[in-house]
N, C-alpha and C positions, 0 to 999 in steps of 0.2 A: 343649507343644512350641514354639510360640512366643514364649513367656516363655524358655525355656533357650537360644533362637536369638539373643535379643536379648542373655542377660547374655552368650550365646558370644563375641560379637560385641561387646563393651561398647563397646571404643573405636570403631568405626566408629558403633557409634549412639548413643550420646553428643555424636560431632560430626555428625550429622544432626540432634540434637533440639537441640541449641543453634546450630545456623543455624536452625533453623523458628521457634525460639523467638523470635531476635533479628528475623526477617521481622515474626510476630507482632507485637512489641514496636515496632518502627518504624510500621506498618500503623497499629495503636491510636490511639499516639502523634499522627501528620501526620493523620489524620482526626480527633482531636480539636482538632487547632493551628488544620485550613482551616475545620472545620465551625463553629471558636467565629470565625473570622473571618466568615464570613458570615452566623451569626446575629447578628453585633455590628450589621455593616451592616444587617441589612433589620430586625431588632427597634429599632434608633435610627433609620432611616428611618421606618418606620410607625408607632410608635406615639409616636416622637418630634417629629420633625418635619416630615413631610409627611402622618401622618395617614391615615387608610385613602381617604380619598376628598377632596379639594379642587373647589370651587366654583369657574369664573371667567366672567366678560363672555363670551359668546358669539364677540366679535370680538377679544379677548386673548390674546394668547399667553401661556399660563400660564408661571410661574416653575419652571423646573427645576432640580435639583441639579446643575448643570454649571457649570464655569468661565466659561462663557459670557451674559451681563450681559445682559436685556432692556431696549430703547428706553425704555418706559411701561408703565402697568398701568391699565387702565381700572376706575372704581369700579363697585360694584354699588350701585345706586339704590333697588332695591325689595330692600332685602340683611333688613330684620326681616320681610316679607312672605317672603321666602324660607325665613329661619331657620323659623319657625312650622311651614313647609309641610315641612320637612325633618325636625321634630322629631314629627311625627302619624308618622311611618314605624316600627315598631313595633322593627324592627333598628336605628334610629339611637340612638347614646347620647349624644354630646352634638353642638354645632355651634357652633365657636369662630371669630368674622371676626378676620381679620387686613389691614391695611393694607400693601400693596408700594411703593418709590420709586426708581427707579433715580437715584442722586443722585452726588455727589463728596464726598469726606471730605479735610482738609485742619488741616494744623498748621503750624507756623512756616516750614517750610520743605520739607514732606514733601505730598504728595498722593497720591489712590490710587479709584478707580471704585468705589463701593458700593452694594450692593439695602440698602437698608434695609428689615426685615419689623416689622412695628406687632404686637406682642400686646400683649393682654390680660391680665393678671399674674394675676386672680382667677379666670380660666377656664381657661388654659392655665397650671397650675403644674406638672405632670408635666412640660411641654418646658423650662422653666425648669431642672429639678430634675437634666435630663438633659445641657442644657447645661454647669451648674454642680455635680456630682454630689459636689462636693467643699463647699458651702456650705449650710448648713441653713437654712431658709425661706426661698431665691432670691426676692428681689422684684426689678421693675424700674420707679422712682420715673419720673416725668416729666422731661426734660432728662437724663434719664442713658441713656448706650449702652452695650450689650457688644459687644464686639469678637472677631474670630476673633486668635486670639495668632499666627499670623506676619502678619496684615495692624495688630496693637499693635505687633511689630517695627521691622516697616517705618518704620511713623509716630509712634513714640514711643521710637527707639532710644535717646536720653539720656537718657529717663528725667525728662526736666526739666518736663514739663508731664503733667498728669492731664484736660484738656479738648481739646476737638475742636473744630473747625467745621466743619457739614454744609451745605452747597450742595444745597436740594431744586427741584426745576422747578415748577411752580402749572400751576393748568388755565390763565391766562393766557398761558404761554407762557415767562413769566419764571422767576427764581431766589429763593429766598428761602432765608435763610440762620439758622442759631441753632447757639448752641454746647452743646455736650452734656457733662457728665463720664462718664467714662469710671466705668460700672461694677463692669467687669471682664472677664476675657479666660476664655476657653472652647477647649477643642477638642473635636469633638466626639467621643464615643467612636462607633469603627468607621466616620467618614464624615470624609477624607479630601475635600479641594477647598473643601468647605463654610466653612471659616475664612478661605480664600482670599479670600472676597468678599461674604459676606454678614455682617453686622452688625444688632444688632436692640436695638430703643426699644420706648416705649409706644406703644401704639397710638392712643391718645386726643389726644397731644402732635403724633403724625407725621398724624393726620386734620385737628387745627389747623392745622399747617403746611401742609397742601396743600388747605385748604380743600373737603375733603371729609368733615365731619363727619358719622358714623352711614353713610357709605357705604363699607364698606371694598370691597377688592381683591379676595378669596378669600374662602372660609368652609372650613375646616376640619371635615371631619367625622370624628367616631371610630364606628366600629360594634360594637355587643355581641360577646362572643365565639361567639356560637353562630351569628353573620349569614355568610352563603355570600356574598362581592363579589360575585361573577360573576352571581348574581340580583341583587343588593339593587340594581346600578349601573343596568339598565336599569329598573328599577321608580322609581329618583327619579329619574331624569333624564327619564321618562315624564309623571310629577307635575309636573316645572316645564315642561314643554310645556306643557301642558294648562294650566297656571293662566298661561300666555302672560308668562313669563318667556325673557329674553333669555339665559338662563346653558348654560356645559357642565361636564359635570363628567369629573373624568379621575382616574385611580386614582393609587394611591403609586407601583405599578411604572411607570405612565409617566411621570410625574412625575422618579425617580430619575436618568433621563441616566446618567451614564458610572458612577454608583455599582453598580448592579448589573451593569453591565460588569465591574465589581471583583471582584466574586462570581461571577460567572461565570468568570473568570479562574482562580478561584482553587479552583472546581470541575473545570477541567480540567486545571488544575496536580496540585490530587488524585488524577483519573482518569489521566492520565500517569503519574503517580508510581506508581499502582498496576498499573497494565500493565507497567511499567518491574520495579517488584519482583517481580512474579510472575512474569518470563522470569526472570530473573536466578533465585529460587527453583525454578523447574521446571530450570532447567540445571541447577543443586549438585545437587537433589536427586534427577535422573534419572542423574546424573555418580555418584554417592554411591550406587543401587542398584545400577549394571552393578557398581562395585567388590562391593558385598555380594555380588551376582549369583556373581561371579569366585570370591570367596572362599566362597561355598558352593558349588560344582562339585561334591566329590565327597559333600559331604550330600541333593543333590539325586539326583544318578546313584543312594545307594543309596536313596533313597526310590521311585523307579521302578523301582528291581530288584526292590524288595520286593512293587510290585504297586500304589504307590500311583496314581491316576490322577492323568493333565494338569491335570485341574480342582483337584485336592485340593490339587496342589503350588502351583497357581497362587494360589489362594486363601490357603495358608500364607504366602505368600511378603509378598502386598500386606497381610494383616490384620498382619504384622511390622512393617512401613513404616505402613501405619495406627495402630500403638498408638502410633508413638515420633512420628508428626503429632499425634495428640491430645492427648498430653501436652503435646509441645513446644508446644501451638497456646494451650493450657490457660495453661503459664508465662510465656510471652510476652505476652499476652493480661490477665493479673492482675498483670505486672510493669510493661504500660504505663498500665493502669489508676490504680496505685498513684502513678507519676510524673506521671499528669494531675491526679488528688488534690490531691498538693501542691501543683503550678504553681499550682492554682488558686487556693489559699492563697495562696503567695509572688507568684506573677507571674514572665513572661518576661521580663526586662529589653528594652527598643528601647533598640538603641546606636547607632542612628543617625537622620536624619532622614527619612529612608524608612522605618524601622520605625516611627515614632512616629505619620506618618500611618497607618499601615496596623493599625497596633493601635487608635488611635485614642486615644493617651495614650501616658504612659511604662511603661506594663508592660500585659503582654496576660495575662490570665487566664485560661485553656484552662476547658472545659467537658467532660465526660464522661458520656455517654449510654448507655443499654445497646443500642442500635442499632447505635454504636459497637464497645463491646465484642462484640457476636455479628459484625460484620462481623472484626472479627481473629480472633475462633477460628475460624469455621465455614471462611473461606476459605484461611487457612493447614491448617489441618484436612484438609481437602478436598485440597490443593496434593498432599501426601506420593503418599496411594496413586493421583492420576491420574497423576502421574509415576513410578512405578512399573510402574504398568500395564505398558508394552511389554515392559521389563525384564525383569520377571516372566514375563510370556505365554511369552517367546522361551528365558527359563532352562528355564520347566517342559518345552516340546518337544525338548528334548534328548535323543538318541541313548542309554539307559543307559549301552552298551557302551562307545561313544567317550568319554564323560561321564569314567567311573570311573577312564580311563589317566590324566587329570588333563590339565592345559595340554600341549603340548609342548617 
């Protein structure tokens, strides 16, 4: 009886199941655009470049991922005493020091404030590789920089020169200066500000320069996959108490500044978007059953005359609007699927320079998860017959008698 109610009805439910479908289909879609945005950000945060855990001086303000430039970076002194003590922890995988410098960068006629960060090119190649995801075995020789590419803009707009010279401070007080060839230029994928002001050398050339050789700035740590942060942090920051080390350590999330502002942004842009579509869906589709409603009048009047009960009709009524949500939940649902597939092949184009930060490159790659995918069926699915409900309730208590004279 159901199935003959729905071909009865074809056109009106045809254009019920192709708006569900298209809800579906958009749903998929923008949770797989935000979701691949902020996994870009926190998976190139952490395992990029800030690492699950960072080391620093006690009385240092650690370096954040914010557009906002630190004074100094104090070195770490007992930094191999440390490493050691950091590597007996059973969850630690490795521990890479890196050198920080709040310094000035400068060309013929161009200037611009820069952190310069010191790695290590033989321990930290995965950040390298991330940096430059485009060149195969990233090195970084001594006197050579990489540059964030709009702070290469800035200071190498003609293109006429391929060297720099960096202004670094000394524990003395002073400046000391050396020039660097430029590398190459990076943006990061998914972290946006970061090319703004940070720029990165060897680490061994920038501990010369500041006369803190073997004491770097930070230490990086990465943890196994099976390590829980939220234990591992207080267990070695307990460890270098006790072995009467001057250090703290501070996670990625804190670390991040305004970048997981981004993500979070862009999680409530989703959750908006999604409250947003689902009024919007519960209105057509509660609009779309009073019309069924309407239009089965006197199919329902004689299904009460004949004796069927309130429950029976009510229940035909929303399993009808449940089959053509399931479906529709189903095609939409495998049609956005289909189109995140590809994107993810092709790429989104960024046409502008707002998208380019925000993808983190010239094209965004969308991701598709089956978390995803069951989030567009199940809740488009679902949408149909809770918006019917009323509908339905109020059709089945109908009067038979009044019912069967039809409208007025």
């Amino acid at each position: 009886m159901v199935t003959r109610s729905v071909v009865a009805n074809r056109g009106r439910s045809i254009f019920l199941l192709l708006s569900l479908a298209l809800s579906a289909f958009v749903l998929v879609v923008g949770a797989s655009i935000v979701g691949s945005l902020r996994s870009s950000i926190i998976t190139n945060l952490k395992d990029g470049f800030a690492g699950d855990i960072q080391v620093f001086h006690s009385d240092n303000r650690p370096l954040k991922f914010t557009a906002e430039v630190p004074i100094g970076f104090l070195p770490i002194q007992a930094a191999q005493a440390a490493i050691d003590l950091l590597l007996e922890d059973p969850d630690v995988r490795t521990v890479a020091p890196r050198s920080n410098a709040s310094s000035m960068i400068l060309t013929a006629n161009r200037s611009a404030p820069v952190v310069l960060i010191g790695l290590d090119p033989r321990q930290e190649a995965d950040t390298l590789s991330r940096l430059l995801p485009n060149m195969e075995g990233a090195s970084l020789p001594e006197r050579h920089i990489l540059l964030g590419r709009p702070m290469a803009d800035r200071l190498l707009y003609d293109g006429s020169s391929q060297t720099v010279t960096v202004l670094i401070p000394t524990a003395d007080g002073l400046f000391d200066g050396d020039e660097f060839e430029v590398a190459g230029t990076y943006s990061p994928p998914g972290l946006p500000l970061i090319d703004e002001f940070v720029a990165f050398v060897n680490i061994d050339h920038l501990q010369m320069l500041l006369g803190e050789q073997a004491m770097p700035s930070s230490l990086v740590i990465r943890l196994r996959d099976s390590a829980d942060l939220s234990t591992v942090r207080p267990r070695l920051q307990q460890s270098l108490d006790q072995a009467g080390l001057s250090l703290s350590i501070w996670t990625w999330r804190e670390l991040a500044g305004d970048l997981l502002g981004i993500a979070k942004i862009g999680d409530i842009l989703m959750a908006s978007g999604l409250v947003f579509l689902l009024f919007v869906v519960v209105l057509g589709v509660g609009n779309m059953c009073l019309v069924l409603m309407f239009e089965k009048t006197r199919e329902i009047g004689l299904m009460r005359a004949l004796g069927t009960s309130r429950r029976a009709v009510f229940m035909t009524l929303v399993t009808e609007i449940g089959l053509i949500s399931v479906a529709a939940s189903a095609v939409g649902t495998l049609a956005g699927a289909a189109l995140c597939r590809f994107l993810g092949r092709v790429g989104i184009p960024a046409v502008s320079q707002a998208m380019t930060y925000a993808f983190g490159g010239e094209r965004l790659f969308p991701r598709i998860d089956s978390i995803e995918i069951l989030l567009g069926f199940v809740v488009v699915a679902m949408v149909g017959p809770l918006a019917a409900f009323w509908p339905a309730w109020r059709s089945s208590a109908a009067d038979p008698a009044l019912v069967m004279r039809g409208p007025e």
